[in-house]
C-alpha positions as a Markdown table, in Angstrom:
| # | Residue | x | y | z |
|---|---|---|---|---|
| 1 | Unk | 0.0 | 0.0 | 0.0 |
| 2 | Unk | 1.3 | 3.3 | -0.4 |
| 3 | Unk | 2.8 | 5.4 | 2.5 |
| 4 | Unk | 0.7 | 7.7 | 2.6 |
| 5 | Unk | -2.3 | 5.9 | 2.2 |
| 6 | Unk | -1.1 | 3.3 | 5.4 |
| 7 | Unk | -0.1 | 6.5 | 7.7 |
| 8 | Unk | -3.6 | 8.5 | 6.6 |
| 9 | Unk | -5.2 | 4.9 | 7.9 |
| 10 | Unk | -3.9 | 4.9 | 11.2 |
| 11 | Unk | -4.9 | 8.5 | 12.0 |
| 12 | Unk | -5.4 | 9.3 | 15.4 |
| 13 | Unk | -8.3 | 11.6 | 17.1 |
| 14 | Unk | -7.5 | 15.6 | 17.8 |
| 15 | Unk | -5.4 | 16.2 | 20.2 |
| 16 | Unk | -6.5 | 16.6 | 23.7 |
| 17 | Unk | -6.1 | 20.4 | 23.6 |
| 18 | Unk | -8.2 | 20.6 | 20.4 |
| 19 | Unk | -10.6 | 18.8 | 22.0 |
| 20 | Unk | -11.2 | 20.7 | 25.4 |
| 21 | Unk | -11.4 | 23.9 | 23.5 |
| 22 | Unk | -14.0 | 22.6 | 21.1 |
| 23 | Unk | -15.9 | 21.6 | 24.5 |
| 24 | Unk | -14.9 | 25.1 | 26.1 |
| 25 | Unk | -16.7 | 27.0 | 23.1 |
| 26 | Unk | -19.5 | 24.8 | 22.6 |
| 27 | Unk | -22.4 | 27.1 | 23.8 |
| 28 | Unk | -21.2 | 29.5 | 22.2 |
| 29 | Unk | -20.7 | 28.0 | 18.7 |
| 30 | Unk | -23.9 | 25.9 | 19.1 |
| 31 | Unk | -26.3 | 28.9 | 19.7 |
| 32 | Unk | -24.3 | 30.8 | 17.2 |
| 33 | Unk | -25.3 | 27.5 | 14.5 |
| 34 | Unk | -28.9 | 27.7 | 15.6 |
| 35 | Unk | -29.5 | 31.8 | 16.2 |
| 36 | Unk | -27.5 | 34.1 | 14.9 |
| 37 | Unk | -29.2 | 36.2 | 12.1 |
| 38 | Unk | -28.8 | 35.1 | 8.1 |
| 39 | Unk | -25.4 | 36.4 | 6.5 |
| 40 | Unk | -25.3 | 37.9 | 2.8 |
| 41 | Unk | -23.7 | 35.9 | 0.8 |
| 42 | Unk | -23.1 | 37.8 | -2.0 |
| 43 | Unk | -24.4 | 35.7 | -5.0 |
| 44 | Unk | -27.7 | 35.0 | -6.5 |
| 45 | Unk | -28.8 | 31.2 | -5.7 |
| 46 | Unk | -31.7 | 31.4 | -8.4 |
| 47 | Unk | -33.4 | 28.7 | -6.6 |
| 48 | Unk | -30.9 | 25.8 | -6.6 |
| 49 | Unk | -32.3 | 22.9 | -4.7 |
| 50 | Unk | -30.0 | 22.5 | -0.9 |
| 51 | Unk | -30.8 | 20.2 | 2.1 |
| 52 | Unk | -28.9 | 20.4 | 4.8 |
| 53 | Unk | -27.7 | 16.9 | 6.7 |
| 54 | Unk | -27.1 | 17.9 | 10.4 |
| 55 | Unk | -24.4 | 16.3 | 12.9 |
| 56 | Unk | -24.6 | 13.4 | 14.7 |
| 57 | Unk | -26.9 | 14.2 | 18.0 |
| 58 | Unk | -28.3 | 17.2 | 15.7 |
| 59 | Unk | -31.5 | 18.5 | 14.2 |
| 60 | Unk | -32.3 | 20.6 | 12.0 |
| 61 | Unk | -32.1 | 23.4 | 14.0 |
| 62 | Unk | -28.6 | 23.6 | 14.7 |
| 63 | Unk | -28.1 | 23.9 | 10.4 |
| 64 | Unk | -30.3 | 26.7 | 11.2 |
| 65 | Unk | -28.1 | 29.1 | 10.1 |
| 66 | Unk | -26.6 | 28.4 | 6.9 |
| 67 | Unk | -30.3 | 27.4 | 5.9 |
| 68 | Unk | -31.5 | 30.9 | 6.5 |
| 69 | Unk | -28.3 | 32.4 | 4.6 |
| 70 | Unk | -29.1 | 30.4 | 1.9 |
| 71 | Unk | -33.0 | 31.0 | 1.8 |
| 72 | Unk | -31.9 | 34.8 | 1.9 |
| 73 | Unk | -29.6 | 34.4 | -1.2 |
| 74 | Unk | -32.2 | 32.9 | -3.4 |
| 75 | Unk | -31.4 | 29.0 | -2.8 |
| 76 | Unk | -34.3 | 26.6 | -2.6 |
| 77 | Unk | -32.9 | 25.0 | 1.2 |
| 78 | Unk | -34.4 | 22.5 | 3.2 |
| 79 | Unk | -33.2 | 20.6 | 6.6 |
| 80 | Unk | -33.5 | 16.8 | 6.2 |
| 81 | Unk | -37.1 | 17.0 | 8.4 |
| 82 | Unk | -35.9 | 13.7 | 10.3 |
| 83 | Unk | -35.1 | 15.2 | 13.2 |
| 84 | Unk | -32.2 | 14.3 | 15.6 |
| 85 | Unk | -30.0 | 12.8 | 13.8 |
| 86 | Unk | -29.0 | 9.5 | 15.6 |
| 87 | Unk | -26.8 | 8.0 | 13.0 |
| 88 | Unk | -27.0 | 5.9 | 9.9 |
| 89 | Unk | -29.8 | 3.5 | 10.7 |
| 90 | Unk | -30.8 | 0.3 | 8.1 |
| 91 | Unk | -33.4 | 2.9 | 6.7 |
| 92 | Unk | -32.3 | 5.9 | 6.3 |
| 93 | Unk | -31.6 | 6.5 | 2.5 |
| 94 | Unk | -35.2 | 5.2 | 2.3 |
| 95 | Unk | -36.3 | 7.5 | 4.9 |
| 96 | Unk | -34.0 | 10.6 | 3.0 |
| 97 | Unk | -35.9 | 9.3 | -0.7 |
| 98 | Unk | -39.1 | 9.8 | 0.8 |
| 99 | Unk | -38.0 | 13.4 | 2.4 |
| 100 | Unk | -36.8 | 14.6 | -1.0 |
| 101 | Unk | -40.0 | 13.5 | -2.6 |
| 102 | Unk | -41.6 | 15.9 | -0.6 |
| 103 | Unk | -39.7 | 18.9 | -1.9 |
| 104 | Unk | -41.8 | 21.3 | -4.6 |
| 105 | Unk | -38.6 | 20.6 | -7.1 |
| 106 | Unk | -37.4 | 17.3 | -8.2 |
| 107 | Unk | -34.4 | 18.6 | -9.5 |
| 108 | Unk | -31.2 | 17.1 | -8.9 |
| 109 | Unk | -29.8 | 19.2 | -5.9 |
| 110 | Unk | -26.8 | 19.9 | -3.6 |
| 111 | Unk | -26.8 | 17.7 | -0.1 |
| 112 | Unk | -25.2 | 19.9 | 2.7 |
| 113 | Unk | -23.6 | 17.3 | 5.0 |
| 114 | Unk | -21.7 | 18.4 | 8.7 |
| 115 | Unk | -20.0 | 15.8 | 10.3 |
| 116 | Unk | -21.9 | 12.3 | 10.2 |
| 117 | Unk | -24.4 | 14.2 | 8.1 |
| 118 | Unk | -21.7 | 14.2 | 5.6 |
| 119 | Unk | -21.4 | 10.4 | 5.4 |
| 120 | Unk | -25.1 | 9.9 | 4.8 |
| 121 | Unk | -24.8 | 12.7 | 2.3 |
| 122 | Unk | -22.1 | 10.9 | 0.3 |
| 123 | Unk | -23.6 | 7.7 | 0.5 |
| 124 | Unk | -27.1 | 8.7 | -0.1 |
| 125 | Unk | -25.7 | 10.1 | -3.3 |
| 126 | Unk | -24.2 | 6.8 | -4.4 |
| 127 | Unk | -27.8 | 5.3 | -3.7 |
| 128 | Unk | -29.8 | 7.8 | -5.7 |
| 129 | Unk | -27.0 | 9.5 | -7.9 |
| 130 | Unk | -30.3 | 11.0 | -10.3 |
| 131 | Unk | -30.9 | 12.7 | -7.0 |
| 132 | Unk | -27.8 | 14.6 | -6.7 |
| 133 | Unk | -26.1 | 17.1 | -8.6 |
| 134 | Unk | -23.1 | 18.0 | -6.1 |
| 135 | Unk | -22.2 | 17.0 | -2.4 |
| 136 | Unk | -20.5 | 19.6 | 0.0 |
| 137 | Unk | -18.9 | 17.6 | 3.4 |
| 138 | Unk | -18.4 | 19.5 | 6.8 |
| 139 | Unk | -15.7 | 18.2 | 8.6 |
| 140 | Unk | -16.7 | 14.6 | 7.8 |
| 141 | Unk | -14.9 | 11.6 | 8.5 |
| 142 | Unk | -15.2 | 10.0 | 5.3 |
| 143 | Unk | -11.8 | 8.9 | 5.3 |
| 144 | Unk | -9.1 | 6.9 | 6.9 |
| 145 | Unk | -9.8 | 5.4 | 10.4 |
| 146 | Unk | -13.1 | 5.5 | 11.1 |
| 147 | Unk | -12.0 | 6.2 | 14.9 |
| 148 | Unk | -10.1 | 8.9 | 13.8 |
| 149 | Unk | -12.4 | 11.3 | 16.1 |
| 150 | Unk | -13.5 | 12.2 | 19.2 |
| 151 | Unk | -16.8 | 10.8 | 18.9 |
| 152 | Unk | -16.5 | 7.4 | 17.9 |
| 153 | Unk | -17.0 | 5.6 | 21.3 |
| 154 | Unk | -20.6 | 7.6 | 22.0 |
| 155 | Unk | -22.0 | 7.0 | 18.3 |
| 156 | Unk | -21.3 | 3.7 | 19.2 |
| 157 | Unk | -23.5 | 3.9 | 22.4 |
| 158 | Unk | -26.2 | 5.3 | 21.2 |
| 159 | Unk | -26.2 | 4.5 | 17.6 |
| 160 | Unk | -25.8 | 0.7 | 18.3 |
| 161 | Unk | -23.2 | -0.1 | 15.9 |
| 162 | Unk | -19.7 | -0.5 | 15.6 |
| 163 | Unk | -18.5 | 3.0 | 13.6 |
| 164 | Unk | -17.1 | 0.5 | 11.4 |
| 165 | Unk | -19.9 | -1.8 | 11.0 |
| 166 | Unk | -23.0 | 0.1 | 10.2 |
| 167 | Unk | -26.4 | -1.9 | 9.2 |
| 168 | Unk | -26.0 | -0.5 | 5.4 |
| 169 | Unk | -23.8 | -1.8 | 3.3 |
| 170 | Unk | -21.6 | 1.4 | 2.7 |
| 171 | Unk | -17.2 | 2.2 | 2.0 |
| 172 | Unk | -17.1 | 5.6 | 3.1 |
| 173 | Unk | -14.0 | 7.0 | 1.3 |
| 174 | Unk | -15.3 | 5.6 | -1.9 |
| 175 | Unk | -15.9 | 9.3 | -3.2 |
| 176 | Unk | -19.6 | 9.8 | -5.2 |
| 177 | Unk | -20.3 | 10.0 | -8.5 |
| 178 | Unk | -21.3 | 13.5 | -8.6 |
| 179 | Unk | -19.2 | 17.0 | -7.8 |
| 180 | Unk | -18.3 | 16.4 | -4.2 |
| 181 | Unk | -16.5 | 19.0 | -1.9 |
| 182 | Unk | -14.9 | 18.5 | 1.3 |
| 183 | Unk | -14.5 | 21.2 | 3.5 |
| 184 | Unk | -12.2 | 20.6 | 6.6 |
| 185 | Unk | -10.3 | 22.4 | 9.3 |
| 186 | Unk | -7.1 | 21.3 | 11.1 |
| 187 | Unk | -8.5 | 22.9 | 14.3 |
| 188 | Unk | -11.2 | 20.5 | 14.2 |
| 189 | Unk | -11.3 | 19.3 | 17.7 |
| 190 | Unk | -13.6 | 16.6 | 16.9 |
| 191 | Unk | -12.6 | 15.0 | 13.5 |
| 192 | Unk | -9.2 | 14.5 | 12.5 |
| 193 | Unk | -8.0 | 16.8 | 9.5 |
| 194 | Unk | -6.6 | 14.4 | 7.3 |
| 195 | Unk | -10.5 | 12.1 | 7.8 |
| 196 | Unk | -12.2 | 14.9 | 6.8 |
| 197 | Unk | -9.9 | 16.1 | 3.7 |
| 198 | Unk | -9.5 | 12.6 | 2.2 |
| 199 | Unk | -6.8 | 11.3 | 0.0 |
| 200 | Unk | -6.9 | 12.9 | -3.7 |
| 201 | Unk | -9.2 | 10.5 | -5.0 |
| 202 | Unk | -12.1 | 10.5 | -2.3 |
| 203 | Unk | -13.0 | 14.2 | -3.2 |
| 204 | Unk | -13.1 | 16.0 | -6.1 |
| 205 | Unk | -12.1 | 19.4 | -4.2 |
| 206 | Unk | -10.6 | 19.7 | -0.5 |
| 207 | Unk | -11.2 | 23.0 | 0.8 |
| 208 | Unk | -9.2 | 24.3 | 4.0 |
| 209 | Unk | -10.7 | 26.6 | 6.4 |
| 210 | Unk | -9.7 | 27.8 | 9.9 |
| 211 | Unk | -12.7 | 26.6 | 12.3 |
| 212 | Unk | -13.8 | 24.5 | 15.2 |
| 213 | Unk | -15.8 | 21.5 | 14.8 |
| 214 | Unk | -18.8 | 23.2 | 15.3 |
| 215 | Unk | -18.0 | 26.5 | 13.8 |
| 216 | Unk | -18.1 | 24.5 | 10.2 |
| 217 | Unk | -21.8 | 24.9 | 10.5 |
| 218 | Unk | -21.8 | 28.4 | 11.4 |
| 219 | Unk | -18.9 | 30.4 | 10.0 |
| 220 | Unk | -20.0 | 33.3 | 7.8 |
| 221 | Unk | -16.5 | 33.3 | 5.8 |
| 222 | Unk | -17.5 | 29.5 | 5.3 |
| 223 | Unk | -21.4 | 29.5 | 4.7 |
| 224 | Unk | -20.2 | 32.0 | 1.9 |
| 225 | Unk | -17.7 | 29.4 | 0.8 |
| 226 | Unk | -20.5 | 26.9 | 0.6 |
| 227 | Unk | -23.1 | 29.0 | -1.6 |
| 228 | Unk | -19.9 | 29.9 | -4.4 |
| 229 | Unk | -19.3 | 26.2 | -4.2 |
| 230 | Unk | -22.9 | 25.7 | -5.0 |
| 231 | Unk | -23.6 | 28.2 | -8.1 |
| 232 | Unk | -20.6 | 27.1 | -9.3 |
């Protein structure tokens, strides 16, 4: 196997430091994600069809947010109406289908995915690739070590699967047939960087930004990064 490939496997969580800061601003960032006012984004989304995937333990209210920049810019943008998001369960790309049926638009449109969201995003969009016309990850651990995080050992709990192990038959890193973006943050004190960036062929773009975990979600300078990605 290549060197890089073997040490990018056997990537390790954040650092303890990364991680007690992401606690320490957690409030903060989390009420920020669900209230702070819409941002302008500075292009013209013409009605391009979003949904937004939120985090693991998440609903749609913590996309909040982004959701509302977007709706302001012109974008057609839904939250995935499931709502806490308590991982990837046996059916949830049937579950998702049914979600997107409801939509006015059956146009192929962009899937917003942060964290575990982003999994179900990518693999959804190798289920139903007629579905999807790009994918956009937050700080998703698509690749490497699935254990590569801070969170592994509670999705376990309460998800009741092993991370590596889930009840669908999925290969995370295996990137989706469609445009797919993966934005990422070596401050991440949740995810590690290189699991959310990928190796050159499990993304079509890797995008670095300077943000908490959390902040992904909420980051003006990055929800503007995600509607340019989108008009694109």
């Amino acid at each position: 196997m290549n060197p890089l490939a073997t040490a990018h496997r056997q990537e390790k969580p954040p650092s303890l430091s990364l991680f007690a800061r992401e606690a320490l601003l957690f409030g903060f960032t989390r009420t920020r994600a669900s209230f702070a006012p819409a941002i302008s984004l500075g292009v013209d989304g013409r009605g391009h069809n979003v949904m937004v995937i939120p985090g693991f333990l998440a609903s749609d209210r913590t996309t909040s947010r982004l959701r509302r920049s977007l709706v302001k810019a012109g974008f057609a943008c839904a939250g995935w109406g499931l709502g806490r998001n308590l991982g990837i369960g046996a059916d949830i790309f049937i579950k998702l289908d049914e979600q997107l049926s409801s939509l006015p638009s059956n146009r192929p449109l962009t899937l917003i995915g942060w964290s575990v969201g982003g999994l179900i995003a990518r693999e959804y969009a190798k289920y139903a690739p007629d579905r999807v016309a790009k994918v956009i990850t937050l700080g998703s651990p698509f690749s490497g070590n699935p254990r590569a995080n801070n969170g592994w050992r509670m999705y376990e709990l309460i998800a009741g699967h092993k991370v590596d192990a889930p009840p669908v038959s999925v290969t995370l890193s295996v990137k989706p047939p469609m445009p797919t973006f993966a934005i990422w943050s070596p401050r991440d004190g949740m995810v590690a960087a290189r699991a959310a960036c990928g190796l050159a062929d499990e993304a079509d773009v890797q995008i670095q930004r300077n943000s908490t975990h959390m902040g992904l979600i909420a980051d003006p300078d990055i929800i503007r990064q995600v509607a340019e990605i989108i008009v694109a």
